[in-house]
C-alpha positions, 0 to 999 in steps of 0.5 A: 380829610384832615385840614393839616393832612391836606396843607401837606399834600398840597405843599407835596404835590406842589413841590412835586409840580415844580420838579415836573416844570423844571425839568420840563424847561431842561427838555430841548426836544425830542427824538421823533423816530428811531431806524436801527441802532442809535443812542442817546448819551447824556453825562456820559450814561448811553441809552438806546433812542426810542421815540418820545426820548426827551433830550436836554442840553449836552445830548450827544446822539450816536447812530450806529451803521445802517441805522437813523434818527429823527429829532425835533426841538422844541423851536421845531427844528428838524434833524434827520441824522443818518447812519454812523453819525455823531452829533452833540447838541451843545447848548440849546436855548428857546426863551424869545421873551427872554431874548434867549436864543441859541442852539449850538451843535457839533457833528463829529462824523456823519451825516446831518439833515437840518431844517431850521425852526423858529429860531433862525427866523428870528436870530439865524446869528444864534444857530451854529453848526460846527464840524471838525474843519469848520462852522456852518452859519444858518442864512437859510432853513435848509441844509445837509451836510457830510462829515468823514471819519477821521 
């Protein structure tokens, strides 16, 4: 091969490795299974969920009646998302060497299993759950909550 050809071929897949790790480092985690009717809405654009579906910041995830949703985060946070639920992931962020440690989540309706991943071990300050009416602090790894229609 050509020495100038190969520069360029490296410098291109160089690039294109680059592009691969960033978005890589926007991934917050992932759907693990999917029952019946769920989405995936990012920037307003609603795709239908499957497993191995990457999630990034500003996720919103919808499932419909009668469906279900599992998700993992990348700190191994586990969430089991019940039917007819609403759950934006606001703001997700895992860099401990960084001393970046965050996960904001809103559930609008629904119903949410949450067990907690290494992050609120340790800094269960930095987890927070909203709903409508109030905020859950994360002291423990394990919750469920409930949140009517309103």
């Amino acid at each position: 091969m050509n020495p100038k050809w190969a520069h360029v071929l490296c410098a291109a897949l160089g690039g294109y490795a680059m592009t691969v790790m960033a978005a890589d480092d926007a991934t917050i985690g992932y759907v693990k299974t999917v029952q019946g009717n769920a989405f995936v809405v990012v920037a307003g654009v609603s795709t239908p969920a499957a497993p191995g579906t990457a999630l990034v910041r500003s996720t919103v995830l919808k499932t419909a009646r009668n469906a279900s949703l599992g998700v993992t985060l990348r700190d191994n946070t586990m969430l089991s998302i019940g039917p007819d639920t609403e759950l934006a992931l606001n703001d997700f962020q895992f860099a401990p060497a960084q001393n970046r440690l965050r996960l904001d989540a809103h559930v609008a309706q629904g119903t949410l299993n949450y067990v907690s991943g290494i992050m609120a071990r340790l800094r269960p300050q930095a987890v927070s759950v909203s709903t409508p009416t109030g905020n859950i602090g994360i002291r423990g790894t394990h919750f469920v909550l409930s949140v009517d229609k309103e």
